[in-house]
N, C-alpha and C positions, 0 to 999 in steps of 0.2 A: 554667556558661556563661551571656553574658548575653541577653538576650529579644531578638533580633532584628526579631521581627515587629509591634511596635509599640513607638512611644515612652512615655515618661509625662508626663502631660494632667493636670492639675487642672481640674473642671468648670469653676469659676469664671473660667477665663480661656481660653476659647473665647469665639468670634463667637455671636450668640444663635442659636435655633433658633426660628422661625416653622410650626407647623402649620396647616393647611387651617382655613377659615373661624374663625380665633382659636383654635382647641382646644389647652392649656396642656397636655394628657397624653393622648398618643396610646399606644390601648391595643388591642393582639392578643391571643387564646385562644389558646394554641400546645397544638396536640393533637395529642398523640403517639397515631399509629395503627401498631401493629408487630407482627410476627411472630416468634415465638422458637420453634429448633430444639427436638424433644423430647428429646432426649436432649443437651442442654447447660444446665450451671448460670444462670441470670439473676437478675433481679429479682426478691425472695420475699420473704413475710409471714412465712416459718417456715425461718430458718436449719437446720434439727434433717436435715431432707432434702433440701435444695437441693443437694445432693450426688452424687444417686442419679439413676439414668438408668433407665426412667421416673421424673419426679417429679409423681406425681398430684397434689401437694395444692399447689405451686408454678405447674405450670404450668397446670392447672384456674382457677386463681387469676386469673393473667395472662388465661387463653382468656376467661371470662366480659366482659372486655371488648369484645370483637372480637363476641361474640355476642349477650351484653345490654345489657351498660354505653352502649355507646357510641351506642345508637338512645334510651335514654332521653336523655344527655347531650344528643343533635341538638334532642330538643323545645325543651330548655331555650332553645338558641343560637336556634334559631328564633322563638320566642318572646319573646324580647330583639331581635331584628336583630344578633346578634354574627356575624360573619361568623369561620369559622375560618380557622386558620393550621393546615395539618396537615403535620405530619412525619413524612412516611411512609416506611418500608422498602420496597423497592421489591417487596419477595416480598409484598407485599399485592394488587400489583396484578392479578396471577394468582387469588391465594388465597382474597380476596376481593371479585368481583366487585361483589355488593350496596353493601358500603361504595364503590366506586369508584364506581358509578352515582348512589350517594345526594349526593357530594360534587359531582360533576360539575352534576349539578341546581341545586346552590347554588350553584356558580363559588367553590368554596373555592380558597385560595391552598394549593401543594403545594409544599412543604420535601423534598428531597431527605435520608434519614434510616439513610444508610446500608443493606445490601441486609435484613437483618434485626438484631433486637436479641442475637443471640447471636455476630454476629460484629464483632469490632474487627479495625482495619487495622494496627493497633501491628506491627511489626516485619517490615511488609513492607518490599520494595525498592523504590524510583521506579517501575520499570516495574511491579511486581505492582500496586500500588495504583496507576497510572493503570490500569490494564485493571480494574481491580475498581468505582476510581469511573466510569468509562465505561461500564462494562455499570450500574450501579442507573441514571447519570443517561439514558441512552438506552432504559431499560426506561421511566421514570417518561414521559420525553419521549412514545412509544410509545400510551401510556396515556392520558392526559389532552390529549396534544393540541399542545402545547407544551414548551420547555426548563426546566426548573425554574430558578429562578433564586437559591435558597437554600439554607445547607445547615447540619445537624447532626448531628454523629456521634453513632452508638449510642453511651451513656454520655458523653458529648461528649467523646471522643475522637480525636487527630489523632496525624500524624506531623510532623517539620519538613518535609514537601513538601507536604501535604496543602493550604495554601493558593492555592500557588501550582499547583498541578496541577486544584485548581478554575477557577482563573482560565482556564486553557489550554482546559477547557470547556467556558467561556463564563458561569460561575457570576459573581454580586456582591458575594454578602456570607455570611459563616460567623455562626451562633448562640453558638459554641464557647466565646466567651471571656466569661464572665458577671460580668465589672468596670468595669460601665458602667449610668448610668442616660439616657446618648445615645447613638447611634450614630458610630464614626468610623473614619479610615482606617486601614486597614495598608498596613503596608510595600509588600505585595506590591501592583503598579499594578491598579487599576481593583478593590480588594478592601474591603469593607466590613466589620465588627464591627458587626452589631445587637444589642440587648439581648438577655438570655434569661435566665431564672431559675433558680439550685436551691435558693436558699429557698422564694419565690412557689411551692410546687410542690406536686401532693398527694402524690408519693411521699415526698418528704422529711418534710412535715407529718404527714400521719395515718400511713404506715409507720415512719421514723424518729425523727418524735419524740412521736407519739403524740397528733397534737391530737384531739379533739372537732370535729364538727361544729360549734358554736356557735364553739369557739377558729381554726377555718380560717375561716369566715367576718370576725369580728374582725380578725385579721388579714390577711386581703384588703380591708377596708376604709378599715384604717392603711396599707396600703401606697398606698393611691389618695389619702389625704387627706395625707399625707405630700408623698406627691410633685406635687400638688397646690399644697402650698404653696411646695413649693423652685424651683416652672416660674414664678414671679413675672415674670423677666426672661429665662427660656429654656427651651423645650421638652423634656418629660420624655417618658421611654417605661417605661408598665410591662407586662410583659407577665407572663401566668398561665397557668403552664404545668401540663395535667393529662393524664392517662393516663384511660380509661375503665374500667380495671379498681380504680383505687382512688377516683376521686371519683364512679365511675358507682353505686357499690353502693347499695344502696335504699334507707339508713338515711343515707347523706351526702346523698342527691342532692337533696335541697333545700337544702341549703346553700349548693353550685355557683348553685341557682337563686334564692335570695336575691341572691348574691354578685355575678352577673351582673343583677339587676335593679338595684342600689345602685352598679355601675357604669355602664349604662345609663341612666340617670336623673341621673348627675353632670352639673352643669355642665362646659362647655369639656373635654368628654373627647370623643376621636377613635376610632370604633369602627372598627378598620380592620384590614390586614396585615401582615406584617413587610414582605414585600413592597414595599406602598405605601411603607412608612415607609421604606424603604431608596432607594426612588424619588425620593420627597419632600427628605430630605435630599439625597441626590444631587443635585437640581435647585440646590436653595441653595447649595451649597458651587461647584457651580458657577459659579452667576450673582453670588457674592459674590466668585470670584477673575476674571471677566471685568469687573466694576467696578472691583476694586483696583489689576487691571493696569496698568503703566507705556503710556503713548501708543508708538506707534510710529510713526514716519517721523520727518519734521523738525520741528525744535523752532517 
């Protein structure tokens, strides 16, 4: 069948993109903070038992984020002024108080992340999965104070409704579709595509393909000088996207903090949200089609 939910765009011939105070590459930390069932298969370092329910050495793995990783990772962001982007499972907000307290301090932006990382919507009906994303997005609402206004499925993950049943809401923009280095519309009215990585990522890099600290660093650095050069005439978005149980570990986590001081310290780079950035453009695309507009009344 063919893709419905957007067209296809060649960068080059879109309207430019203008970021806040000249910034050429507007850039989010998108930090997956999640909760997985113990006794279901997830994300693992060690296929051999990812199988087995308990899986001590899988999901040990995973927890150590949620408990260490992820308070070392805050110094860093702190320490830089990198404001996060977190994509939270709404079963955190229960689960882990502390992490919710420590975000709320900061005014982190909060990505709606599915209710936890063990369960996908894949083969619900319209109505199960509007009551499934209505209870994560009114739990997160509940919690922080506000609607969330982003979203990324566990595993990035949809159904064909799942857009549009954001929208219904009150949601702006999905992470989901990670083929873009700008942001732009779907189909579905009033619904956004922001960038999102699963190269830029530490599970992909140090789980799958096995980098080195020094090789995730490198390339987090190509990716920024890269994109860097291609925002000559239009605004880039890179985002970098890390879990606390794999870039949090002791032996990486200077790298993360390399990695965020060499994007901190860039020229014309925008330390921001997906959020913002979904904001920002939104304003532009706006005010670009109230200029283009044909006059109305008499000639």
């Amino acid at each position: 069948m063919d893709n419905e939910l957007f067209p296809y765009s060649p960068i080059h011939e879109r309207p430019p993109i203008v970021w806040p105070g000249g910034a050429r590459v507007a850039f989010y930390l998108g930090l997956n903070i999640e909760h997985y069932q113990v006794d279901k298969p997830s994300t693992s370092i060690f296929g051999g038992t990812a199988g087995l329910a308990p899986d001590p050495l899988n999901y040990g793995w995973r927890d150590y984020g949620n408990r260490v990783g992820l308070w070392r990772l805050i110094e860093s962001l702190d320490r830089h002024g990198v404001p996060a982007t977190v994509l939270l499972n709404s079963s955190v907000c229960s689960r882990y108080p502390q992490i919710m307290r420590a975000g709320l301090e900061r005014n982190w932006a909060w990505v709606a992340h599915g209710r936890d990382n063990s369960t996908f919507q894949a083969g619900m009906t319209r109505e199960e999965e509007r009551a499934y994303l209505t209870e994560i997005v009114d739990t997160i609402e509940d919690a922080v104070g506000h609607r969330p206004q982003g979203w990324l499925g566990p595993a990035l993950t949809e159904t064909f409704e799942t857009p549009s049943l954001l929208a219904e809401l009150g949601l702006g923009y999905t992470l989901d579709w990670t083929n873009d280095d700008q942001p732009y519309e779907l189909a579905v009215p009033g619904m956004l595509s922001v960038p999102y990585s699963i190269e830029m990522n530490d599970v992909t890099l140090f789980v799958s393909k096995s980098y080195t600290g020094p090789q995730f660093l490198e390339a987090v650095k190509d990716q920024l000088d890269q994109l860097y050069a291609d925002s000559a005439h239009s605004g880039r978005v890179m985002a970098l996207c890390v879990h606390p149980f794999s870039v949090g570990q002791p032996f990486r986590h200077k790298y993360l903090d390399q990695a965020l001081e060499y994007i901190a310290g860039h020229e014309a780079v925008w330390l921001t949200t997906a959020d913002e950035i979904a904001r920002v453009y939104r304003e532009q695309r706006a005010g670009s089609a109230t200029e283009t507009a044909p006059a109305v009344g008499k000639a």
